[in-house]
C-alpha positions as CSV (number, residue, x, y, z in Angstrom):
1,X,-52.1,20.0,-39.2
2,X,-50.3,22.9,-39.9
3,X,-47.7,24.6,-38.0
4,X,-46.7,28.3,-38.2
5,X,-42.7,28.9,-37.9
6,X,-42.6,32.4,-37.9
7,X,-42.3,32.9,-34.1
8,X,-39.1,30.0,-33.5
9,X,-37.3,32.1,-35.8
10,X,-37.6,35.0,-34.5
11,X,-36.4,33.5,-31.3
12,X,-33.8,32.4,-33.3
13,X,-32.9,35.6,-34.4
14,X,-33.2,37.3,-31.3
15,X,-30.8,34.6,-30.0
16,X,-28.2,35.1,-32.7
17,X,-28.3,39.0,-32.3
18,X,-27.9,39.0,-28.4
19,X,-25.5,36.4,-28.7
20,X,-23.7,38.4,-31.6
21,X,-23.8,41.3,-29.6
22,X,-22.7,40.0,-26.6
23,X,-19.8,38.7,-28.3
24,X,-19.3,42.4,-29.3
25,X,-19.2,43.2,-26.1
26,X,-17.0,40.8,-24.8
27,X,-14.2,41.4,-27.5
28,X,-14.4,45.3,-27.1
29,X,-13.5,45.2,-23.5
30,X,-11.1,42.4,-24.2
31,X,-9.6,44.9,-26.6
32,X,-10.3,47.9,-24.0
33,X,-8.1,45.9,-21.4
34,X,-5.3,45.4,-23.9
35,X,-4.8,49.3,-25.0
36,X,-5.2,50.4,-21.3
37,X,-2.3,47.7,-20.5
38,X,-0.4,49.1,-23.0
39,X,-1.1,52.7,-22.3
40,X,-0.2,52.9,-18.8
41,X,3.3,53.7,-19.5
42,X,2.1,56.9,-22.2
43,X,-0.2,57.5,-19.2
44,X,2.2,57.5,-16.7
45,X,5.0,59.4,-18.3
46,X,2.6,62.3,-19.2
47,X,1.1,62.5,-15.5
48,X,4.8,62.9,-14.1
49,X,5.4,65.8,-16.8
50,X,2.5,67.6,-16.5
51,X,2.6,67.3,-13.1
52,X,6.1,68.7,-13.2
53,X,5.1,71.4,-14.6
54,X,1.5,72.0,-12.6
55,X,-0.9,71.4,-15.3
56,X,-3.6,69.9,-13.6
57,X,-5.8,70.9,-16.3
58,X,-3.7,68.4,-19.0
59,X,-3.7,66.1,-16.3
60,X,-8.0,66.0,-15.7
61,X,-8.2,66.4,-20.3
62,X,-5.7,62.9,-20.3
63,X,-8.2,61.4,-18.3
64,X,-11.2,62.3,-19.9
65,X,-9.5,61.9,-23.5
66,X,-8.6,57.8,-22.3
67,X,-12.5,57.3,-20.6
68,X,-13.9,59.1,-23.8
69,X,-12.0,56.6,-26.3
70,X,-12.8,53.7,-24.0
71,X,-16.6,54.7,-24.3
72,X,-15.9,54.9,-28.3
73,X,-14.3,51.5,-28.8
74,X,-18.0,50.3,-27.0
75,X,-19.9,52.2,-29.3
76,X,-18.5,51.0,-32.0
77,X,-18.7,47.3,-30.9
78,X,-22.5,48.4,-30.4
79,X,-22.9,49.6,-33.8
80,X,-21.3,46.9,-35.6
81,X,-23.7,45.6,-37.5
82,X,-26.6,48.4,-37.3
83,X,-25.0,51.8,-38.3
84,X,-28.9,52.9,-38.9
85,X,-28.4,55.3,-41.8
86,X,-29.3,59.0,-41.8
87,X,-30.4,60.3,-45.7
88,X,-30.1,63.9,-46.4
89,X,-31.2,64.2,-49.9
90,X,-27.6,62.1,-51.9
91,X,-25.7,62.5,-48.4
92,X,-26.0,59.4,-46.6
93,X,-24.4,59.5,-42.8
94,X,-24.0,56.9,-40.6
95,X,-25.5,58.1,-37.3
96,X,-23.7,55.6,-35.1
97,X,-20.8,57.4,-36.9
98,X,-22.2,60.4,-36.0
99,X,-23.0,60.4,-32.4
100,X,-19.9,58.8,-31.8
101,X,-18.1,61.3,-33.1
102,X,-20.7,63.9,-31.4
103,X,-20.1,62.8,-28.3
104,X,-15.9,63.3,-29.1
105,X,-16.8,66.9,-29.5
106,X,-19.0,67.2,-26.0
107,X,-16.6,65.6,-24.5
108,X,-13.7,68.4,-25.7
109,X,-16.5,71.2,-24.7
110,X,-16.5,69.3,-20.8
111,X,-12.8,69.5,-20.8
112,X,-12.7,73.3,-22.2
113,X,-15.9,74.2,-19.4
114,X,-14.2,72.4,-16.5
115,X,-10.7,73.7,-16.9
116,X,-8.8,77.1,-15.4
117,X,-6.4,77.2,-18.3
118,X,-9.0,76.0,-21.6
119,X,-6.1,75.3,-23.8
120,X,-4.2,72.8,-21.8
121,X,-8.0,71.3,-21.0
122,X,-8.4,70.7,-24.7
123,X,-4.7,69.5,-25.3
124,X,-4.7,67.2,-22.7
125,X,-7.9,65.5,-23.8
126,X,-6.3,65.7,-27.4
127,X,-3.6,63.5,-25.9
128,X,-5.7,61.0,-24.2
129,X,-7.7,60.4,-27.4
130,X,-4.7,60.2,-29.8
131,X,-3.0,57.9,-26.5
132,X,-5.5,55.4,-27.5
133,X,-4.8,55.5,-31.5
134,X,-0.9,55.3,-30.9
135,X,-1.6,52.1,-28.8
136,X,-3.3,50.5,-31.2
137,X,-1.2,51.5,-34.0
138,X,2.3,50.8,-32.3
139,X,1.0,47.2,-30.5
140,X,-2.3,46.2,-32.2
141,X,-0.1,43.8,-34.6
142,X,1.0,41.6,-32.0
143,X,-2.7,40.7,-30.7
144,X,-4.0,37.8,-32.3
145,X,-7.7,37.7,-33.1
C-alpha cells in the first residue's frame, strides 16, 4: 500500500509559514512597543513646542508621521520573507518595497489635504517619521534580540 505525502507537507508548510509569520508579528509589535517607549519624550517635547507656538497643524502631521511608521515596521515584518517581485524589463522592484513606500507618500498627501497651514502639515509628519528612525538609531543597540 502506498501512501501519498504530498498533503502532510503542505500542512506542514502552512504550519511553518503561519507560525513564521506570527512570529513576525509578534516581534514587530514587540519592537513597535520599544520605539514608542522611547519616543514619548521626542513626542512630548515637540507637542509642548508646537503647541507653544499654535501649530496644531505640526501637532496632527507628528501624529500621523508616528501611526504611519508604526504601520511600516508591520509591513515590513509582513513582507519578510515574500517581497513578490515586480519586473519591468532589467528593473526589478520589490513591490512590498513599493507600496510601503507608496503608502509613506499618501500618507504626506493626508497630512498636506487635512491641514490649514500645508507646510507645517507636511513638516510635522516629516518629524514623526524621522522620530521613529532617530529612536532606533540612538537606542536600537541596547535591545537584545
Amino acid at each position: 500500500m502506498v501512501k501519498k505525502t504530498v498533503k502532510p507537507r503542505l500542512t506542514e508548510r502552512k504550519i511553518f509559514h503561519s507560525t513564521r509569520r506570527s512570529e513576525l508579528l509578534k516581534t514587530a509589535t514587540n519592537l513597535v512597543l520599544r520605539i514608542l517607549k522611547h519616543d514619548t519624550f521626542f513626542l512630548i517635547s515637540e507637542f509642548v513646542v508646537l503647541l507653544f507656538f499654535e501649530k496644531f497643524d505640526a501637532v496632527i502631521g507628528i501624529l500621523l508621521g508616528t501611526v504611519a511608521m508604526a504601520v511600516g515596521i508591520f509591513s515590513i515584518a509582513l513582507s519578510y520573507e515574500n517581497y513578490g517581485i515586480i519586473s519591468l524589463g532589467k528593473l526589478r522592484i520589490p513591490r512590498m518595497y513599493f507600496l510601503r513606500y507608496a503608502f509613506y507618500a499618501g500618507v504626506f498627501l493626508i497630512s498636506a489635504l487635512i491641514s490649514d497651514e500645508r507646510v507645517w502639515g507636511i513638516l510635522g509628519t516629516f518629524i514623526g517619521m524621522l522620530n521613529f528612525k532617530v529612536v532606533i538609531f540612538s537606542f536600537g543597540w541596547r535591545w537584545s534580540r
